[in-house]
N, C-alpha and C positions, 0 to 999 in steps of 0.2 A: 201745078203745085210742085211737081216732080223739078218744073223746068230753073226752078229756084233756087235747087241744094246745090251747091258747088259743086263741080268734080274735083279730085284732090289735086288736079293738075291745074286748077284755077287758083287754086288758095292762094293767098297773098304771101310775096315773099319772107314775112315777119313769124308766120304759122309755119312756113317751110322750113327755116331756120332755127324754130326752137324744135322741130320734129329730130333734126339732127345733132341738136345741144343735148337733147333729152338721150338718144338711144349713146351717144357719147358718153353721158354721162352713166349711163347702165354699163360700161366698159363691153360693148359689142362690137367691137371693130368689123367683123365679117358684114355685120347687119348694115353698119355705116357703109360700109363699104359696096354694099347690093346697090344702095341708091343712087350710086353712078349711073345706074343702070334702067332707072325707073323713067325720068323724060331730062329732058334739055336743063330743064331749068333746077332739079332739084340735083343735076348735074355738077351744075354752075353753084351752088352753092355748097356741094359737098365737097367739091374737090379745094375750095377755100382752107374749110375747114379741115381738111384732111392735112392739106401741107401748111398750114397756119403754123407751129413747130414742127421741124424736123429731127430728130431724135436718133441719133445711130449712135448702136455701141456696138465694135469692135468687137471680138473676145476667141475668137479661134479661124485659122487659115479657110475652112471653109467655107467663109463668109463672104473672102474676096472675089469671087466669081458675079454674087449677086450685087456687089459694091460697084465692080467692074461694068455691069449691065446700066446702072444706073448710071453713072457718071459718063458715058459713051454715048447715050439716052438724053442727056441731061438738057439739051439744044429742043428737043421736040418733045418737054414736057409740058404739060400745059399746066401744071400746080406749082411747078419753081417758083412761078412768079410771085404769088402771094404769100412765099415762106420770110414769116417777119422773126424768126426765131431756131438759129439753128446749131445743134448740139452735137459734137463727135466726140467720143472717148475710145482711144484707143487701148483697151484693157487686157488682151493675152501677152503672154509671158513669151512671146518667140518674137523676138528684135528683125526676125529674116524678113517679116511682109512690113518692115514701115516703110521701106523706102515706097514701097506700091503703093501704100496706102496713100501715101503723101502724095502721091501723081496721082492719084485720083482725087482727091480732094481738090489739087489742084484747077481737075476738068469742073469740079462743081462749081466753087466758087463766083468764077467772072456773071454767073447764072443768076446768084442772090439777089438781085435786082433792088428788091425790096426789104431785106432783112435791117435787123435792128439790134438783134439780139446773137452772140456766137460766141460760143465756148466749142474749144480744142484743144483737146491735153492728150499726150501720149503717157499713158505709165502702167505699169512703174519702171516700165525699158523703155528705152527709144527718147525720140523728142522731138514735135512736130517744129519746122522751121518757119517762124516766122514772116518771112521774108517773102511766102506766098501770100500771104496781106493783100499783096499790092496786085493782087489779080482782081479783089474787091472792084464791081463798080462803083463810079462817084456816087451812084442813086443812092448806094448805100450806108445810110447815115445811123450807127451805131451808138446807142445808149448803152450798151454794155460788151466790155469785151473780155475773155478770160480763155487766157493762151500760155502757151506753153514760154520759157525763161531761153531754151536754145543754148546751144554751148558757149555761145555768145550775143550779149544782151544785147550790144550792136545791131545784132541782124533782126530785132525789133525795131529799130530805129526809124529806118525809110517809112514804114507805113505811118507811124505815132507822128511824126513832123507833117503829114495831111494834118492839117486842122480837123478836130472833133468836137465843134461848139456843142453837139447834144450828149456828148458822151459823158455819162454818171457816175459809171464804174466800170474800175482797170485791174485787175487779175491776174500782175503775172506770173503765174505759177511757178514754183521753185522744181527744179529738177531733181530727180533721185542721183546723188552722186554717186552712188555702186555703180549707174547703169551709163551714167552721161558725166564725161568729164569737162561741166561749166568752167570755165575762164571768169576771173572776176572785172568787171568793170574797170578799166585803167588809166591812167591823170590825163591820159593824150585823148582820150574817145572823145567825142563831139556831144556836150550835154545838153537836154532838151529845155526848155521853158513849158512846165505844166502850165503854170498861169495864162501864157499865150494860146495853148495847141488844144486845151480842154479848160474853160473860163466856169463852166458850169459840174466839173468832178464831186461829186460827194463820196465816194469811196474808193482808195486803194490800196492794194493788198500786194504786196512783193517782199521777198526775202530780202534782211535789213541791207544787206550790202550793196543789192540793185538799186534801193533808193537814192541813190548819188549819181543817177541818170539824171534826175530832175535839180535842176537849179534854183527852183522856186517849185510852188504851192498855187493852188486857186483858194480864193477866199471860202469858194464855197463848200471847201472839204471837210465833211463831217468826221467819215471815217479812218485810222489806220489799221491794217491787219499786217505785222513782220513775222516772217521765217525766216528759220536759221535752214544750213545746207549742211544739218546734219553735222557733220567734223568741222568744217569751217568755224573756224570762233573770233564773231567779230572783235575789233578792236574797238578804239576809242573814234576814230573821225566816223563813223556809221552811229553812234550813238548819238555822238555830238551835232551831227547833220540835224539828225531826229528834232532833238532840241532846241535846236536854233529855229528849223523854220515848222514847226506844227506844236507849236505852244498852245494857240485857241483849240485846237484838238478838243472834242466831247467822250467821242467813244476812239476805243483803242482794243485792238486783239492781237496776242501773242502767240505764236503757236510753233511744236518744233525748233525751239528756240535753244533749249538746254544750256540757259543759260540766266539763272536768275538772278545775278547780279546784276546783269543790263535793265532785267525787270527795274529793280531796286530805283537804278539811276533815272529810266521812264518815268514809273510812278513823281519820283519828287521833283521831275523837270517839266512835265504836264500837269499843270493845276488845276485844271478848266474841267479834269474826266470826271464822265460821269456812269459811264457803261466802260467795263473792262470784262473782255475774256480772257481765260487763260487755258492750257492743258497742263496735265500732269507734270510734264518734263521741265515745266517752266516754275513749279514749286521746290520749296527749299524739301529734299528729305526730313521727313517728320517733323510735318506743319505741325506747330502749337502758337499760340501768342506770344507770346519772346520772339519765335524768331518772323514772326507777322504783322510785328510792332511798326513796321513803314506805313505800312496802310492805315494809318489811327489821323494820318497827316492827310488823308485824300478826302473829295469829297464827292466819293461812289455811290451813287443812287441805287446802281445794278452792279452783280457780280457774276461769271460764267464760271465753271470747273468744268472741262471735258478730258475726257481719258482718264479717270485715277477713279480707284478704290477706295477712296475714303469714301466713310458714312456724313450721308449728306445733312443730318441733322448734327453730327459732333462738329461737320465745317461751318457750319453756316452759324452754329451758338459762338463759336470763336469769332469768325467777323465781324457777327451784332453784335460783339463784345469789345470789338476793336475801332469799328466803322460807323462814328453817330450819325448819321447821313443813310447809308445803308437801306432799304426799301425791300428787295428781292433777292434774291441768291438761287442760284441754279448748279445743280450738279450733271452735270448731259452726259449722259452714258449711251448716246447716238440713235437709239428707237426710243427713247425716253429720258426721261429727267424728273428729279429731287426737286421740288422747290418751296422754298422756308419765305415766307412774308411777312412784313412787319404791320400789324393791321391794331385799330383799336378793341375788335371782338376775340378772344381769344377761342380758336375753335377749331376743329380739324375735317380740311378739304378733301374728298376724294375727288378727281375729275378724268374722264379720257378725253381722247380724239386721235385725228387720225396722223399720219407722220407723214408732211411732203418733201419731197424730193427736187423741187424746186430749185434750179441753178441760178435762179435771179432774185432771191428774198435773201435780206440781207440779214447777220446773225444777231441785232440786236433789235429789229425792228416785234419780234414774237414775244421781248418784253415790255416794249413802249407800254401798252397801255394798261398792264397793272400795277406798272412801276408810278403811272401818272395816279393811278385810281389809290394807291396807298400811300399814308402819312407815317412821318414816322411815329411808331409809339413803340414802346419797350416790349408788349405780347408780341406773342408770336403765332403765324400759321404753317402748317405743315400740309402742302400740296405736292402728292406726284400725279403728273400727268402729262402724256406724249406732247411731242411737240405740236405746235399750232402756225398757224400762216395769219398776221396781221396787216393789212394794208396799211395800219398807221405808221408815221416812219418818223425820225429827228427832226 
């Protein structure tokens, strides 16, 4: 009888596997982490799981010691290999350890074997260069990538001209100009062909003036996300650019822009939008209907507000008043958000959940599916509740 119960070291490797999903998901890392220890094979499947995302954040000089270990280490790890996901934020305030940090990054990289997924941003000092890209091995075939803009946009260049037939989304983060004095793009630089180098893009996000990197568009571009560089105030050939080639544009996000005028010009040169985010800074001082009159022309399904103090129900009664199209309205105030709908029951929602942190869910895919599930009708619903993670997308 006895000789029939399994020992736990027989168990099949699918019972092994959720044993480790499970204490993961209880957030026990120490505990996850004992079971390197327990036999060969529950070995071999923690240590997957373990380096499956890799996740560093930066945030004080002490740190570089343990950084240091790793990256020197990096050749005789045995988890490198299965990291499909890897995140660095360089987030302290003292500009003196990037260059280190950056030579260490550089030891990791060639290592990535199998990543997919890489965000690296230095801020709000400093600014990771680019140009170590090209340590990247070829195995490693990137659906997503979100990087730092560099003093100069050029020194993206090299890596972005590899072909990225799987790459979805492009990120390139705009620089704090107090800390990093960016050069803008200029008529001589060598401009890329998104359409050839990324055929399959659905979203990218760069500060407006970077955009005249690319010559063209992939057809399959859903999203645009533009920033401004702060004082920088674009002119007319960065709007115009816009204009000419992302007219089928759906969704559109604004952000650090300061500059609502360009809004103005976006809004009536993209017809197609149907999801628009914005912030604060990208509203006219003291929104009312008069001066919100452009948007009565669009036909926005979804609305974002992030950053600003307005009450999210006096905004949202002005757009449904502006916007016949209109469905959902969101006020995101960053752990949470306002949200007014347009439904045929008129009734008042309480809802929570929990708030991810997620560097690869995109910002308009958490209202796809209420924006789909309501009609328009003239009531109205008043929902606050944290943000949520939707796998459905554009």
């Amino acid at each position: 009888m006895s000789s029939s119960i399994l020992s736990p070291l027989q168990l099949p490797n699918e019972i092994l596997t959720a044993i480790v999903n499970e204490l993961d998901n209880l957030n026990t890392p120490k505990t996850v982490c004992a079971l390197l220890l327990v036999s060969r094979r529950f070995r071999d499947i923690t240590i997957r799981h373990i380096y499956k995302e890799m996740d560093i954040s930066f945030f004080h000089r002490k740190q570089l010691p343990t950084l240091m270990f790793l990256s020197r280490n990096i050749s005789s790890n045995p988890g490198v290999q299965f990291t499909t996901s890897f995140i660095f934020e360089y987030l302290t305030m003292l500009s003196s350890t990037s260059d280190s940090v950056q030579a260490n990054i550089e030891l990791i990289l060639p290592h990535l074997v199998n990543v997919g997924r890489l965000h690296i941003t230095f801020w709000p000092v400093g600014v990771f260069d680019p140009r170590a890209l090209r340590l990247l091995p070829p195995s490693a075939r990137l659906s997503h990538l979100c990087v730092d803009r560099s003093t100069e946009l050029t020194h993206l260049s090299p890596f972005l001209t590899r072909s990225h037939p799987s790459l979805e989304t492009l990120i390139i983060r705009t620089a704090n100009p107090r800390a990093v004095p960016c050069q803008p793009i200029q008529p001589t630089d060598e401009k890329l062909s998104a359409r050839t180098l990324f055929p399959n893009l659905r979203s990218l996000s760069a500060p407006i003036e970077d955009l005249l990197l690319f010559t063209d568009i992939p057809n399959s571009l859903v999203n645009l996300s533009v920033a401004g560089h702060g004082p920088y105030y674009p002119v007319g050939d960065e709007v115009e650019y816009v204009l000419q080639n992302f007219k089928g544009l759906r969704t559109l996000s604004v952000d650090e822009t300061y500059f609502y005028d360009v809004l103005v010009l976006l809004l009536r040169g993209l017809p197609n939008l149907e999801y628009l985010s914005l912030d604060g800074a990208s509203m006219p001082p003291g929104a009312n209907a008069n001066k919100l009159s452009l948007f009565s022309s669009t036909k926005l399904r979804y609305i974002r507000l992030a950053y600003t103090s307005q009450d999210p129900l006096d905004m949202a009664t002005i757009f449904f008043s502006i916007v016949d199209t209109l469905l959902v309205f969101d006020i995101d105030r960053g752990t949470n958000y306002a949200r007014v709908c347009r439904d045929p029951m008129d009734k008042f929602i309480v809802n929570s959940g929990t708030v991810s942190d997620s560097k690869w869910t995109q910002w308009w895919e958490q209202a796809v599916p209420e924006v789909e599930s309501f009609k328009a009708e003239p009531s109205f619903v008043l929902e606050i509740k944290e943000r949520g993670i939707f796998e459905d997308a554009i």
